[in-house]
N, C-alpha and C positions, 0 to 999 in steps of 0.2 A: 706784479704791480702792487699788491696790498701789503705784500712784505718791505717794501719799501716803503710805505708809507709807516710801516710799524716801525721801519729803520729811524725815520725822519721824527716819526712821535715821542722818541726814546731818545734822540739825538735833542731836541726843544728842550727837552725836560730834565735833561743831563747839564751839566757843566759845560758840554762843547757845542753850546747853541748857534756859536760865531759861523758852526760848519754849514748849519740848518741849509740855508743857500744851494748849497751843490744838492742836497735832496730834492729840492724845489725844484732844479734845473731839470735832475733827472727825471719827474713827474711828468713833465712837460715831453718827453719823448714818447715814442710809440712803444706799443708794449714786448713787442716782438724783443727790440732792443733794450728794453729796461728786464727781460729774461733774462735776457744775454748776459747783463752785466751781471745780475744777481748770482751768476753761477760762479764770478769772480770773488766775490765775499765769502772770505775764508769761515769755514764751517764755527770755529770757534765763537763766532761774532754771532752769524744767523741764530744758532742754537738758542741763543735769549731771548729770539723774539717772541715767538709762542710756545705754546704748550707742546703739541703735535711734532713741532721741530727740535723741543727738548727731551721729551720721548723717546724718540728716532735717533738719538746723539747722546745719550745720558752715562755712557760708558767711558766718553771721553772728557763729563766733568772730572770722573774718579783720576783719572790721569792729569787732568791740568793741576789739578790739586794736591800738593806736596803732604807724603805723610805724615811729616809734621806741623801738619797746618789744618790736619783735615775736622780735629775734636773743634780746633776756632770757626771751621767754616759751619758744623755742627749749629756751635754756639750762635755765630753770625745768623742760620735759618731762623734759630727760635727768636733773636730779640727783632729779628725783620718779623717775624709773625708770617714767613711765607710757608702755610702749612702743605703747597701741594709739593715744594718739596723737600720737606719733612716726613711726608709723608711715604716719599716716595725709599728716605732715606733709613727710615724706621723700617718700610716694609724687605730691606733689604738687608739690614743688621739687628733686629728685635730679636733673634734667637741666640746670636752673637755677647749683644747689648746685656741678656739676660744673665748672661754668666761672668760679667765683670764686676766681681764682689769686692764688696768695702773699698767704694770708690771716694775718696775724700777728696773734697772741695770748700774752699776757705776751710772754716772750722767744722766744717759738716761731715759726718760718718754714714753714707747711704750704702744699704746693703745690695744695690747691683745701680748701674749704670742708667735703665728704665726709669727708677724712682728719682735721681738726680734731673734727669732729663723735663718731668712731671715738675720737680722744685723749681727748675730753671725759669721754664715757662709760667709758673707762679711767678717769680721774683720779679720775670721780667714783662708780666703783664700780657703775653702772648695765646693769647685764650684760644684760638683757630688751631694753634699747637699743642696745647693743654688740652682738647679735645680729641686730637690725632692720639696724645699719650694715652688718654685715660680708655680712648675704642679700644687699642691693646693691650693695654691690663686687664679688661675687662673679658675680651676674648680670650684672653691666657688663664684667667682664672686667680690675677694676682690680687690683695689688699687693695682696693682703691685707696685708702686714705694710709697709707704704709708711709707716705711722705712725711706726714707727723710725728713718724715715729724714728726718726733722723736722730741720730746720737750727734752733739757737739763734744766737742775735742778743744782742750786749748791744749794749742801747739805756741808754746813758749820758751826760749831759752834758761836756765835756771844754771845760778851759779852756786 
C-alpha cells in the first residue's frame, strides 16, 4: 500500500501527473489486491522508490546503465547533490577511482579521478557530495585541499 503511494507521490511530482488518476483509483482498493498488483511493477520502476528497495536492487542500476554513459550518470549524482548515491558509488570505486591519473577535464590537469570528483562538486555547488568526497580523502590519508593544486592546460590548436 505505501509503495504505492510513493508511486503516486513521484508520479504528481513528475511530468506524467495526467496518470496521477489510476493511482487514486488503485488506493481505493483493498490492500490484499493492491499487493497483488505491486508485484506486477517491473523491478526497474519500484527500485526508485525507496532506499531499502534501491539497496536490494542496486546491481541492476550498474546494468541499465550503458558504459559509456556511466562517468555522465557520475556526473548527473553530483550536480543532483544525491549524496546517498554517491556515496554508495564512491564506496564501490574509491580504490579504482584512486588510481586514474592525470585525469583532464575542460582545461583542468587533476592528478587522479578523487580530486576531480571533489572539483566537481565545488563547481557544481553540491556540498552533500563534497562532504562524501572529502570523508574519503580524509580516511585515505589524501591532501584535502589537493584540488588547488589542479594544473590548467590550454589545449589549443596552433598553426
Amino acid at each position: 500500500m505505501e509503495e504505492f503511494q510513493t508511486i503516486q507521490n513521484s508520479i504528481n511530482s513528475s511530468r506524467f501527473s495526467n496518470k496521477a488518476s489510476i493511482f487514486d483509483n488503485i488506493l481505493k482498493l483493498p490492500n490484499e489486491l493492491v499487493s497483488f498488483l505491486y508485484s506486477y511493477i517491473p523491478t526497474k520502476i519500484t527500485m526508485f522508490l525507496n532506499k531499502k528497495i534501491y539497496l536490494k536492487n542496486r546491481s541492476l542500476v550498474r546494468k541499465m546503465v550503458p558504459k559509456n554513459q556511466y562517468e555522465n550518470y557520475i556526473r548527473a549524482m553530483i550536480r543532483r547533490d544525491n549524496d546517498f548515491v554517491f556515496a554508495l558509488l564512491i564506496q564501490e570505486n574509491f580504490e579504482r577511482w584512486l588510481f586514474f591519473k592525470n585525469y583532464v577535464y575542460k582545461t583542468m590537469l587533476f592528478s587522479n579521478y578523487i580530486y576531480f570528483l571533489l572539483e566537481y562538486s565545488i563547481e557544481n555547488e553540491s556540498d552533500k557530495c563534497k562532504q562524501v568526497v572529502n570523508r574519503y580523502i580524509t580516511k585515505s590519508g589524501l591532501s584535502k585541499n589537493q584540488h588547488k593544486k589542479n594544473t590548467t592546460k590550454n589545449i589549443r590548436w596552433r598553426n
